[in-house]
C-alpha positions as CSV (number, residue, x, y, z in Angstrom):
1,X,-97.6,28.0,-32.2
2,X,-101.1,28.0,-33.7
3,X,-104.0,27.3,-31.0
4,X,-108.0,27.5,-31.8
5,X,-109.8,27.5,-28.9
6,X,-113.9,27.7,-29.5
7,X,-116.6,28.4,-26.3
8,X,-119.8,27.5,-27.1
9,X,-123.3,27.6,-24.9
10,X,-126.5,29.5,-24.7
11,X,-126.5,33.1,-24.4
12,X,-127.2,32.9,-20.7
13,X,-124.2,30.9,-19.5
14,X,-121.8,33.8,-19.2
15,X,-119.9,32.5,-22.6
16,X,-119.0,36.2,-23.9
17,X,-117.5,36.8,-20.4
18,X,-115.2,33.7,-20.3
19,X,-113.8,34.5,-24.0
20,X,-113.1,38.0,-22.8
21,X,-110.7,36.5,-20.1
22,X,-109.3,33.7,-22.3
23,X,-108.6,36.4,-25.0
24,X,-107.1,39.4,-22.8
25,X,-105.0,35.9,-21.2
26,X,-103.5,35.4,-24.0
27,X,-102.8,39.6,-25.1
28,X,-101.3,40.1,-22.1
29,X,-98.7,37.2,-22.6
30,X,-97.6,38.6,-26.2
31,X,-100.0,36.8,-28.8
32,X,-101.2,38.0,-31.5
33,X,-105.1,36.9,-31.9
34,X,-108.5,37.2,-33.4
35,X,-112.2,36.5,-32.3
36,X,-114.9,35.0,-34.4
37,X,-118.3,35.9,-32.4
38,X,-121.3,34.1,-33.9
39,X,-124.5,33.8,-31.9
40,X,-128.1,33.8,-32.2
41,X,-130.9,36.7,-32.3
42,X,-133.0,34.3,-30.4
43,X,-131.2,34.8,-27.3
44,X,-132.2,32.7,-24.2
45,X,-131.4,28.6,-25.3
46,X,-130.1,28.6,-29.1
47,X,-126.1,28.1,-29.4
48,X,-123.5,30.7,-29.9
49,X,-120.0,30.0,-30.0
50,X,-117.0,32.2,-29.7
51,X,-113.4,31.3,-31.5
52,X,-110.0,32.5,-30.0
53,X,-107.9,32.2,-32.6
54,X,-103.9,32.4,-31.1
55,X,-100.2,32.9,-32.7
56,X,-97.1,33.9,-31.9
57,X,-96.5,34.4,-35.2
58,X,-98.0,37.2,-36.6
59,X,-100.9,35.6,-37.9
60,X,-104.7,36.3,-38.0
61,X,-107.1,34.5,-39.7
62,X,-110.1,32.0,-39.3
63,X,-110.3,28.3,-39.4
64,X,-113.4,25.9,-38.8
65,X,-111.3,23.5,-37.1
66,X,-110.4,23.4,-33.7
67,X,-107.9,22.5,-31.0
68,X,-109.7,23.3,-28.1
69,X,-113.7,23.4,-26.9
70,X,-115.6,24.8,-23.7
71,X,-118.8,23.6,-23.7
72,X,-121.5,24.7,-21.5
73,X,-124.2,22.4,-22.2
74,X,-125.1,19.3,-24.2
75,X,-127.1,20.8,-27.4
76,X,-124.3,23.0,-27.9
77,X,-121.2,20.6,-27.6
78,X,-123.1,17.9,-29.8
79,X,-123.5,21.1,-32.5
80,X,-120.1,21.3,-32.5
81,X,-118.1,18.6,-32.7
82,X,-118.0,18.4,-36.4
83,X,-115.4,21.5,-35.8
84,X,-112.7,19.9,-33.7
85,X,-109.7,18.4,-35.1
86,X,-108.5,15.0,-34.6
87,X,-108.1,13.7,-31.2
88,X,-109.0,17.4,-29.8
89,X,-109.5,18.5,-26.1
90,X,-113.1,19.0,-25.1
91,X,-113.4,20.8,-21.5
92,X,-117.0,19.8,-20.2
93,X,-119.1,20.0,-17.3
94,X,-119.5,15.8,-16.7
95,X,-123.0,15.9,-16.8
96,X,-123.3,17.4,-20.3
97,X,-121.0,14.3,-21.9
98,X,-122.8,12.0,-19.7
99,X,-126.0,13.5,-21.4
100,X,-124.5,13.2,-24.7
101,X,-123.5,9.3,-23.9
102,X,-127.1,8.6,-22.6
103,X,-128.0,9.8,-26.3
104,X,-125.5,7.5,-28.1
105,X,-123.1,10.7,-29.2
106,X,-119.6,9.1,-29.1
107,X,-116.9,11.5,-27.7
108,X,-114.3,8.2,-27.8
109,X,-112.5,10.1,-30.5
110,X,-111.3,12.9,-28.6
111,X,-109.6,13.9,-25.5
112,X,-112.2,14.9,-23.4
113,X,-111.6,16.4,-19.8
114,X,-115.0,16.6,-18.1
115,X,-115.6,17.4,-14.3
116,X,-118.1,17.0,-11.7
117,X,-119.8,20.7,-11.1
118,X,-122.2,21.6,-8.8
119,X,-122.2,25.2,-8.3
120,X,-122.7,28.1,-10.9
121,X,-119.1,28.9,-11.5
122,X,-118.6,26.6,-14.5
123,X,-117.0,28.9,-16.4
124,X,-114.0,29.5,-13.7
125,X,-114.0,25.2,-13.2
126,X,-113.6,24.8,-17.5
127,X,-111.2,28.3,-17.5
128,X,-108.8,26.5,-14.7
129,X,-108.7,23.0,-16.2
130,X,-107.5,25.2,-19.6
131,X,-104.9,26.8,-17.6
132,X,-103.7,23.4,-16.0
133,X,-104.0,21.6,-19.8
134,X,-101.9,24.7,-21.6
135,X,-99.4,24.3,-18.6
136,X,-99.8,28.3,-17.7
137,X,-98.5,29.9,-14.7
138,X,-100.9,29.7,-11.9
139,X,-99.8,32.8,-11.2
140,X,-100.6,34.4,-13.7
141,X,-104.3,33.2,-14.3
142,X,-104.9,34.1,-10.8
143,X,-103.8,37.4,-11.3
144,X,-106.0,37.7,-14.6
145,X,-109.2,36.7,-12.6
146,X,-108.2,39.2,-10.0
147,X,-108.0,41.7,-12.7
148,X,-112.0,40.6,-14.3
149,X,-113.2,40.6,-11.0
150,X,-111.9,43.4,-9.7
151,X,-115.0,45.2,-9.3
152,X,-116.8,42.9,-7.9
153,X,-117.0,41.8,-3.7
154,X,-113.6,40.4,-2.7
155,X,-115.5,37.2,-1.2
156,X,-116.2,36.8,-5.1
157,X,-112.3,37.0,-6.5
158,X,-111.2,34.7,-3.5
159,X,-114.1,31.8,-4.5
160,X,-113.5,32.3,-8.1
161,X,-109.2,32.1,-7.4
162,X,-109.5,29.0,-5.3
163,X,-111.3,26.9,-7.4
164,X,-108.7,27.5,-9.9
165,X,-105.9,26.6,-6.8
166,X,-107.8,23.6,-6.4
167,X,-108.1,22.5,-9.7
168,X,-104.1,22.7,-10.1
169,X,-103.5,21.3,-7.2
170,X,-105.8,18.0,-7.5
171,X,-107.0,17.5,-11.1
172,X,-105.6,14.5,-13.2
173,X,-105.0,15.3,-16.7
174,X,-105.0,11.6,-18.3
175,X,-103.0,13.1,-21.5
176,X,-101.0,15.9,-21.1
177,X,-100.9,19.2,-23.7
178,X,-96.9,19.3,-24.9
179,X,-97.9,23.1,-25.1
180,X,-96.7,25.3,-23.0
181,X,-98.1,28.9,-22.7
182,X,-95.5,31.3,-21.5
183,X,-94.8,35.2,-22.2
184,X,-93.7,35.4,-25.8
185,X,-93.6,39.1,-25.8
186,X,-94.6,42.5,-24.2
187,X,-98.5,42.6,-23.6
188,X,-100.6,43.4,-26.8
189,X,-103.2,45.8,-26.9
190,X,-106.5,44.3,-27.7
191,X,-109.4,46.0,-29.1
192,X,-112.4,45.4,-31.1
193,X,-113.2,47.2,-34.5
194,X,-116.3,49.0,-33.9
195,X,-114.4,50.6,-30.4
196,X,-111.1,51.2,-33.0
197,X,-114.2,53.3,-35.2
198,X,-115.7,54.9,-32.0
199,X,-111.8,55.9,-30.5
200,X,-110.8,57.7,-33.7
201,X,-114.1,59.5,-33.3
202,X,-113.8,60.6,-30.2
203,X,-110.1,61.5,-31.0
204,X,-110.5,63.6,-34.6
205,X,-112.4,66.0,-33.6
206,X,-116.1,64.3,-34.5
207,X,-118.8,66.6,-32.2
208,X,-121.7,64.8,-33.4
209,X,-122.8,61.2,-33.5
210,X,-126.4,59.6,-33.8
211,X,-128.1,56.6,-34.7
212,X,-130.9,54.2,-33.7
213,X,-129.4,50.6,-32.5
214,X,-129.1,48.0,-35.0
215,X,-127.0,45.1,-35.2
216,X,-124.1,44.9,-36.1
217,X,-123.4,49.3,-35.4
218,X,-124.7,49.2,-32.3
219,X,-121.6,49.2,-30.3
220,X,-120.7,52.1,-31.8
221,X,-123.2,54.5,-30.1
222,X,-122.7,52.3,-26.7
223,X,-118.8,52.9,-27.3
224,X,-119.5,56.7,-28.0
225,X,-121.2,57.0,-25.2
226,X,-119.1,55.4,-22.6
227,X,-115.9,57.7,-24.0
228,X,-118.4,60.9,-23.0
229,X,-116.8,63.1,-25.2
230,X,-118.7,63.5,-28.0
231,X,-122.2,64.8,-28.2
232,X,-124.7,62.0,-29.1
233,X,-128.6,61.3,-29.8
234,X,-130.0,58.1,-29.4
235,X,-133.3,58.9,-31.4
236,X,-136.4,57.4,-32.3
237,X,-135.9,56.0,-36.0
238,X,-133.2,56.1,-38.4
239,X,-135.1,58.8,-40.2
240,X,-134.7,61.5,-37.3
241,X,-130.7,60.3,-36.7
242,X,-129.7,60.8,-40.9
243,X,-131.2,64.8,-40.4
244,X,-129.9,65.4,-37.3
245,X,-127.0,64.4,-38.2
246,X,-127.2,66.9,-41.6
247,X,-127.8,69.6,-39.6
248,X,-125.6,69.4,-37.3
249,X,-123.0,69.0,-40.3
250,X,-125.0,72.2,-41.8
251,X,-123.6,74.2,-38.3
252,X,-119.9,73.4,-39.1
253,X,-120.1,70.2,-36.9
254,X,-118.2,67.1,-38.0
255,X,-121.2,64.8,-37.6
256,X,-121.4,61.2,-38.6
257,X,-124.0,57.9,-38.2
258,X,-124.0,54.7,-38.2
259,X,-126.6,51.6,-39.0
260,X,-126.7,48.9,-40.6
261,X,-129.2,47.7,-44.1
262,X,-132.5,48.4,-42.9
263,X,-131.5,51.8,-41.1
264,X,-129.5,52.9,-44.1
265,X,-133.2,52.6,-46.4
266,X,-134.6,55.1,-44.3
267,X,-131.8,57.4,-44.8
268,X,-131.8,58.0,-48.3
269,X,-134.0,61.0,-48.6
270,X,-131.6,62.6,-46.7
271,X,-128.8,61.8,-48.8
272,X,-130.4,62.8,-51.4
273,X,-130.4,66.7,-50.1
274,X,-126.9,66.2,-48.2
275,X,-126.0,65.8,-51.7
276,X,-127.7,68.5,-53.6
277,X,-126.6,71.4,-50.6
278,X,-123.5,69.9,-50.1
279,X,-123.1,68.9,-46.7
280,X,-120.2,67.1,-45.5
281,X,-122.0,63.8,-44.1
282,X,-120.0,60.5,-42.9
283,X,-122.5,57.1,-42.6
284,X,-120.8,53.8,-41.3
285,X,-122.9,51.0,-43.0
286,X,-122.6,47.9,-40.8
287,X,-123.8,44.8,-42.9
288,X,-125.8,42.0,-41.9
289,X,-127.7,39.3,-43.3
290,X,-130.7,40.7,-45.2
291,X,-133.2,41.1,-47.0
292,X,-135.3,43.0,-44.3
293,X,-134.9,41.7,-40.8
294,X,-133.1,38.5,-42.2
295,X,-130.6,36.8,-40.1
296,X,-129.3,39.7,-38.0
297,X,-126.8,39.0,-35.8
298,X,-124.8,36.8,-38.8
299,X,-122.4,37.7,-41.6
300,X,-122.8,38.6,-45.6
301,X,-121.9,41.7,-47.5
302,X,-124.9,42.0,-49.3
303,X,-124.8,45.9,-49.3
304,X,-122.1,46.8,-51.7
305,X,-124.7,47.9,-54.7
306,X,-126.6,50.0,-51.7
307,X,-123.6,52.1,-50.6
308,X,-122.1,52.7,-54.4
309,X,-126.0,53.9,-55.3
310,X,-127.1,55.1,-51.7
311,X,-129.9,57.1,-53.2
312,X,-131.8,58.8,-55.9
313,X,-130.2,61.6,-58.3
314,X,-127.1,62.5,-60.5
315,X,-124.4,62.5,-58.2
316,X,-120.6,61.1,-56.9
317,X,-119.6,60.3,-53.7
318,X,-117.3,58.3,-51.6
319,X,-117.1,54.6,-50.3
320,X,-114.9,53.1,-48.5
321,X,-113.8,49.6,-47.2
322,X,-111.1,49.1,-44.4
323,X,-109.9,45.8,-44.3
324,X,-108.0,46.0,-40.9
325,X,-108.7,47.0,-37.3
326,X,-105.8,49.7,-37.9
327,X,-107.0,51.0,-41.2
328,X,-111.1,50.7,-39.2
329,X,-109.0,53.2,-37.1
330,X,-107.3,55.2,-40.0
331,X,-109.9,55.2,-42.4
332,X,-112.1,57.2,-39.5
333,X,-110.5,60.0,-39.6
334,X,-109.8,59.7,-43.4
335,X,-113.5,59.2,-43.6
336,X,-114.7,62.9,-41.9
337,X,-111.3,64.6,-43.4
338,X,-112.6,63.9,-46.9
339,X,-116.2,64.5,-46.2
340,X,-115.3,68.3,-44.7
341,X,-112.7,68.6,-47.7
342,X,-114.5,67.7,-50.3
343,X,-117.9,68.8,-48.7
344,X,-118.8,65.5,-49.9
345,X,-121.0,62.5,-48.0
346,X,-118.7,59.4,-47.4
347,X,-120.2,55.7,-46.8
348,X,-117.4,53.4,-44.5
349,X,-118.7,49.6,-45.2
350,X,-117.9,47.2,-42.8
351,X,-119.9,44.2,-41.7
352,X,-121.0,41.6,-38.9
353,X,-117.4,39.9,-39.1
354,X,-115.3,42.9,-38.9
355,X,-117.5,45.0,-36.6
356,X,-117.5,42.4,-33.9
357,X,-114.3,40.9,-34.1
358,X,-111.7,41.3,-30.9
359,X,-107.8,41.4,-31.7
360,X,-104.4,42.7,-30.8
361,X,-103.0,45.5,-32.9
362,X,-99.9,47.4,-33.5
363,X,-100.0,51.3,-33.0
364,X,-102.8,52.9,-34.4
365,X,-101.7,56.3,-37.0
366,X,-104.4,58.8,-37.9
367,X,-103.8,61.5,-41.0
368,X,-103.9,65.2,-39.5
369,X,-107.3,67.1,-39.2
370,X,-108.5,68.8,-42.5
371,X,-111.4,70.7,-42.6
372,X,-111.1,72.1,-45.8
373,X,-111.2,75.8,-47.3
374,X,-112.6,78.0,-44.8
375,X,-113.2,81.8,-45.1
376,X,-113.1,83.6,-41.4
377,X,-113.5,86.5,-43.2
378,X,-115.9,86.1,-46.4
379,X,-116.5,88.6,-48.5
380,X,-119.9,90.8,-48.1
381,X,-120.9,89.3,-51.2
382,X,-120.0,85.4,-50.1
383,X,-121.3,82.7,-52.1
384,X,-121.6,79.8,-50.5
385,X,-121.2,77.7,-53.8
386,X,-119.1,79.6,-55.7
387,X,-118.1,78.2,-58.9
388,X,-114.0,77.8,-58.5
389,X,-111.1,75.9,-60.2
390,X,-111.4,73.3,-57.4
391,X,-115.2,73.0,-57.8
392,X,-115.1,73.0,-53.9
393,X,-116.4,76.2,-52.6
394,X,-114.9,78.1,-49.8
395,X,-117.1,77.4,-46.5
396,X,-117.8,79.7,-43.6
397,X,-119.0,78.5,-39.7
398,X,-122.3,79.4,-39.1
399,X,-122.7,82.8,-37.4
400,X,-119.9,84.2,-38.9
401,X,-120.0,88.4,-40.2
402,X,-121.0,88.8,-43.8
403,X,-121.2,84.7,-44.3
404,X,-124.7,84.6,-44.4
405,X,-126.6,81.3,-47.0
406,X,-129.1,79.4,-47.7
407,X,-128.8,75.7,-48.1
408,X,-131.8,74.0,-49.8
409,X,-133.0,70.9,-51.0
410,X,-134.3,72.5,-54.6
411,X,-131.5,73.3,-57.2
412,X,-130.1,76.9,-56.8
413,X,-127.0,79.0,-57.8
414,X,-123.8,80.6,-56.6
415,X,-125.6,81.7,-53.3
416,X,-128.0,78.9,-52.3
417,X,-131.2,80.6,-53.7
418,X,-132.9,78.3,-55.9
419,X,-133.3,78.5,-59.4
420,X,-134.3,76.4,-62.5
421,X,-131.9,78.1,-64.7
422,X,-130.9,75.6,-67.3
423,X,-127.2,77.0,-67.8
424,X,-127.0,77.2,-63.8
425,X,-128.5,73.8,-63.1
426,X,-125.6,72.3,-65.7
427,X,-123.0,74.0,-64.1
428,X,-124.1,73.0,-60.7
429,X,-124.3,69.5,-61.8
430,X,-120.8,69.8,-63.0
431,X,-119.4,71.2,-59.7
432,X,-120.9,68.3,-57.6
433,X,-119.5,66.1,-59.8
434,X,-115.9,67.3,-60.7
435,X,-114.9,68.1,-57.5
436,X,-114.3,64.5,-56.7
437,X,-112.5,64.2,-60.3
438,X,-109.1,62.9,-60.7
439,X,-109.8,62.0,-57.0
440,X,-106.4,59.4,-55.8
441,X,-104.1,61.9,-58.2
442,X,-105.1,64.9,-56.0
443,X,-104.6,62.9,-53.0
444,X,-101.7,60.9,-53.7
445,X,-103.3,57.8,-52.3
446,X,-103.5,54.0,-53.8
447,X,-105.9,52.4,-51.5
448,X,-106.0,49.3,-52.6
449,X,-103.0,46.6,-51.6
450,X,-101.0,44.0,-53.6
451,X,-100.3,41.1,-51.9
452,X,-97.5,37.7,-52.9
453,X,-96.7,35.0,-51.4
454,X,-92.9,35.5,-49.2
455,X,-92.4,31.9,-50.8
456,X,-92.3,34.2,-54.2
457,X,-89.2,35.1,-53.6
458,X,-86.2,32.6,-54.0
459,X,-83.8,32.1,-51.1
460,X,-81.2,34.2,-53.2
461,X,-83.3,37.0,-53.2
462,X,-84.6,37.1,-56.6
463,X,-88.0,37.0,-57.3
464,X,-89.4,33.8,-59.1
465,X,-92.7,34.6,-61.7
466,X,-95.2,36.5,-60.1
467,X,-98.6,35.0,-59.6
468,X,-100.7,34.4,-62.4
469,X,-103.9,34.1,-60.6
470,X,-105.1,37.0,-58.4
471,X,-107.6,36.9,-55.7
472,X,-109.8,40.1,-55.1
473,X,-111.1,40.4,-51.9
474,X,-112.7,43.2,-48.9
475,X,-112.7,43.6,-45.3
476,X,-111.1,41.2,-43.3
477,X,-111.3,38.0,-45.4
478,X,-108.0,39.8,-46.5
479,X,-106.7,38.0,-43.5
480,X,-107.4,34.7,-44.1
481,X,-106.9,35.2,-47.5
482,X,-103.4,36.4,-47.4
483,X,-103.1,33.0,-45.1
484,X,-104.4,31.0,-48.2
485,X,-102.0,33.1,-50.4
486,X,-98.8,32.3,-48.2
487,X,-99.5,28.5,-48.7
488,X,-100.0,28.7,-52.2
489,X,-98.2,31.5,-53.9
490,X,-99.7,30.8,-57.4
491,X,-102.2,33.2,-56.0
492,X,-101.9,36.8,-55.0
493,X,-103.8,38.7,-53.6
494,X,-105.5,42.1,-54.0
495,X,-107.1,43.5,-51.5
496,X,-109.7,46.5,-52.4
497,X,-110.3,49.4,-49.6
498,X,-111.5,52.2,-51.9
499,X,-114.6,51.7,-53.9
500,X,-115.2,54.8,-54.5
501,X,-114.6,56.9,-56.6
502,X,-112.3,53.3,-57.6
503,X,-108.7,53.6,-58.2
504,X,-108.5,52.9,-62.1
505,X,-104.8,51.7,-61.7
506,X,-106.1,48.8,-60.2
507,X,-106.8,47.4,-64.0
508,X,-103.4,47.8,-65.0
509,X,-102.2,44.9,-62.2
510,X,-104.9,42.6,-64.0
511,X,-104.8,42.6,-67.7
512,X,-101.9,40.8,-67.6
513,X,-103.2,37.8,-65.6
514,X,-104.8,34.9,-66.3
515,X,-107.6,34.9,-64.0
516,X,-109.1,36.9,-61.1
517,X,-111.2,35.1,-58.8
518,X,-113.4,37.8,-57.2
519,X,-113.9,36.4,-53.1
520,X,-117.3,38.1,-51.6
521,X,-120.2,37.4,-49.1
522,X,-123.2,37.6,-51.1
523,X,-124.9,35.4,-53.6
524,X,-125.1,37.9,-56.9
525,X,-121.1,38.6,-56.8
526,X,-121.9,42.3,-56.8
527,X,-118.0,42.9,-56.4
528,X,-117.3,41.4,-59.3
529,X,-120.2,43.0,-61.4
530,X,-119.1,46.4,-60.3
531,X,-115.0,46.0,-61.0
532,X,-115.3,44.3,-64.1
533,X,-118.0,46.7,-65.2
534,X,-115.8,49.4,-64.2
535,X,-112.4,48.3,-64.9
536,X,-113.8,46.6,-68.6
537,X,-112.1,43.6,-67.4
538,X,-114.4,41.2,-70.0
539,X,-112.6,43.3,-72.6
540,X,-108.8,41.4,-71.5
541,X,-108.3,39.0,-74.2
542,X,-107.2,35.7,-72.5
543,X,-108.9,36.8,-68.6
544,X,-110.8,34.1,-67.3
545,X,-113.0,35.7,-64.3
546,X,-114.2,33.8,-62.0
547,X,-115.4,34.0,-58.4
548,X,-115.9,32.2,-54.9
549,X,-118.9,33.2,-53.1
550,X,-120.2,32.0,-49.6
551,X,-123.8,33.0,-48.2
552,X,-124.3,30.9,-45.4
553,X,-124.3,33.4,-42.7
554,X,-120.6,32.4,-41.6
555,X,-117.2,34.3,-43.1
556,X,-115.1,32.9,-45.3
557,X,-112.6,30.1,-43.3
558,X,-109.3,29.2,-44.0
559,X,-110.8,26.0,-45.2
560,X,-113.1,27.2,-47.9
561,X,-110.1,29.1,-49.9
562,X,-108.5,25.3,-49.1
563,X,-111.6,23.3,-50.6
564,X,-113.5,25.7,-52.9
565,X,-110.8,26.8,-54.9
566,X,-109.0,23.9,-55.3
């Protein structure tokens, strides 16, 4: 069973509210699922809409057509109706279809179940006719609006439960749904990624967060703060969170920030000397739609360029992509691990999609804690960046005996003191660099994933000739793409999570293809510049390259792997 069920008003009609309760509804029966948020900076009229996307069958992806619509006004049912499927179910206050009648809108081509409503709980009125529609327990959705309301007066649960009792007991559903929600499985944790990014924080060991609130990362400081268990500033510019943040990382603190594009400009002075005195420094770059203020609450991934050349200088670093709400998880702790271990400064891209999105998840698995080399007991002569086989020098917690060092932002040698010693300044331009060198051999990790069709392999068992044509894709269009992929297993699939430094075994699962179709969110395919740049892919003889590229502040749908590519 595959249900899409999208609830759409202005911001002020409680719509985030009601998909909270039809989502957690569903978790708690055993689905698997996915949100799509999309609303509006301009908060107090405009339409947002919501998608809860529902399976029982393991899947997760995104789709512009519908099965199901709440609407909670007029403007923002008439905006959508070019998403619903054939003959689909709109649930409506009456007077909004009557409005959209008055104003010769037709809704003769779907099932439309409208009721009278004259008091502000529409949302509970549309949420019971839902219930009634899917055929749920009554039971049960009593139970889950005792649970929401819990904290409110019990005269509120009681008004809010009855009209649901009533609407069982007396609304007329003309045309029946042959669906039948019942308890598929145990109840499925839901989460949401930015919380999955915030848990592993508050989890691994990370003592300092900061940042200045900007869409899409906000969440993450408000998530932070809730858990209360890791010491935060909310400060006055992006500026002031980057060096607090350094310094805290300069007094052995894991430290880390988040912000999104315009943030992330006023952070790269900073880099710049987190870089050049080596200080291990994690940044989660949410992406929105830019340039400058742009379209902020919407999707692109229009920072890739920014995070692979974050600031000025000679230098390596480490980006990375998670392309699932476990590996958002996972790729937190991995994230400050490699940072401390490679006293290095790691960039985690996500974006609007990812960052906002709700879904159910299996168990979540973290790597151990790695600090890195640390003396307790340096030597009287300790140099804090001692030139060493590893090119990582041994580091010492502030305050301890004999560990005294400087850290500055000029070039300086072995101890910290600076210096413009050409033989010095070479080898100290060598150490930054190398020690990230041979990276994924070191570590033993291939982060990036290969993904075929199951209808690739032949009902004997034997595989049948593996896909000639590979999609490359990021983040979570992996999802939908996978989707795509399992429909049509011409295609594969490869799915990058580590940018940088980039896995160069990813060329050897493309020169032998015929074409790689590069999948990305912005308009000057920066994904594919930088792998085919990278991987000297123009170089294949017989490689057709080619890409699919969407910029229209929405994420890539099932529908546009369906119509674009084809």
């Amino acid at each position: 069973m595959n249900l899409n069920i999208r609830i759409t008003g202005p911001a002020w009609a409680w719509v985030n509210s009601t998909v909270d309760i039809v989502a957690s509804l569903f978790a708690e029966l055993g689905y698997d699922l996915v949100t799509d948020i999309e609303y509006e900076s301009r908060i107090k009229w405009w339409v947002n809409f919501f998608d809860v996307n529902i399976s029982d069958e393991e899947k997760k992806y995104l789709t512009k057509k519908v099965d199901i619509i709440l609407a909670f006004n007029a403007d923002s049912l008439k905006a959508q109706l070019y998403s619903l499927k054939s003959w689909a179910t709109i649930i409506v206050n009456n007077k909004w279809s009557e409005k959209l009648k008055e104003k010769w809108v037709s809704l003769d081509d779907f099932n439309v179940l409208d009721l009278e409503i004259n008091d502000k709980y529409d949302n509970t009125y549309l949420l019971g006719i839902l219930a009634k529609y899917l055929n749920l327990d009554l039971e049960i959705m009593l139970s889950k609006l005792a649970h929401v309301f819990a904290k409110k007066w019990e005269e509120t649960v009681k008004s809010n439960q009855d009209i649901v009792k009533n609407i069982f007991e007396t609304y007329e559903i003309k045309t029946p749904s042959s669906i039948k929600i019942e308890r598929v499985w145990e109840a499925k944790n839901m989460t949401f990624w930015n919380k999955a990014i915030s848990d592993w924080a508050t989890e691994c060991g990370l003592e300092f967060y900061s940042a200045y609130p900007m869409t899409p990362a906000s969440t993450l400081l408000s998530e932070i703060i809730k858990a209360g268990k890791v010491k935060y500033l909310q400060a006055e510019d992006e500026i002031a969170v980057i060096n607090s943040a350094i310094w805290a990382a300069f007094t052995w603190a894991r430290a880390m920030s988040g912000t999104s594009g315009g943030g992330f400009a006023l952070m790269t002075e900073a880099l710049s000397f987190a870089v050049q005195a080596e200080f291990p420094i994690t940044v989660v770059l949410a992406q929105r739609a830019g340039p400058s203020t742009g379209t902020p609450t919407y999707h692109e991934a229009w920072d890739l360029n920014f995070a692979l050349n974050p600031t000025f200088g000679d230098f390596e670093h480490v980006v990375l992509y998670p392309s699932s709400l476990e590996e958002a998880y996972y790729f937190g702790w991995l994230a400050l691990n490699i940072a401390d271990k490679y006293q290095t400064q790691v960039i985690m891209l996500t974006d609007k999609q990812a960052a906002e999105l709700h879904w159910t998840h299996t168990e979540l698995k973290a790597p151990e804690i790695d600090r890195g080399v640390v003396l307790d007991n340096p030597p009287s002569d300790y140099k804090r960046y001692e030139l060493t086989e590893s090119w990582v020098s041994p580091r010492v917690k502030v305050g301890t005996k004999d560990g005294d060092f400087i850290s500055t932002s000029y070039e300086h040698d072995e101890y910290g003191a600076t210096t413009e010693d050409s033989d010095m300044k070479k080898a100290m331009t060598e150490k930054r660099w190398r020690k990230l060198q041979n990276f994924f051999k070191k570590e033993g990790y291939r982060w990036y994933e290969v993904y075929t069709s199951p209808h690739s392999i032949s009902p004997n068992g034997r595989e049948v000739a593996q896909p000639k044509k590979m999609l490359i894709v990021t983040s979570f269009t992996a999802y939908t793409a996978k989707e795509f992929v399992k429909e049509n297993p011409e295609y594969g699939l490869i799915i990058v999570k580590f940018l940088k430094p980039l896995d160069e075994r990813l060329r050897d699962e493309l020169v032998w293809k015929d074409e790689v179709i590069f999948v990305e969110s912005n308009y000057s395919w920066q994904l594919e510049k930088y792998l085919t740049n990278e991987l000297w892919l123009k170089y294949v003889d017989g490689l057709k390259i080619s890409n699919l590229r969407k910029y229209d502040l929405f994420p890539f749908y099932i529908e546009d792997f369906r119509e674009l590519i084809k």
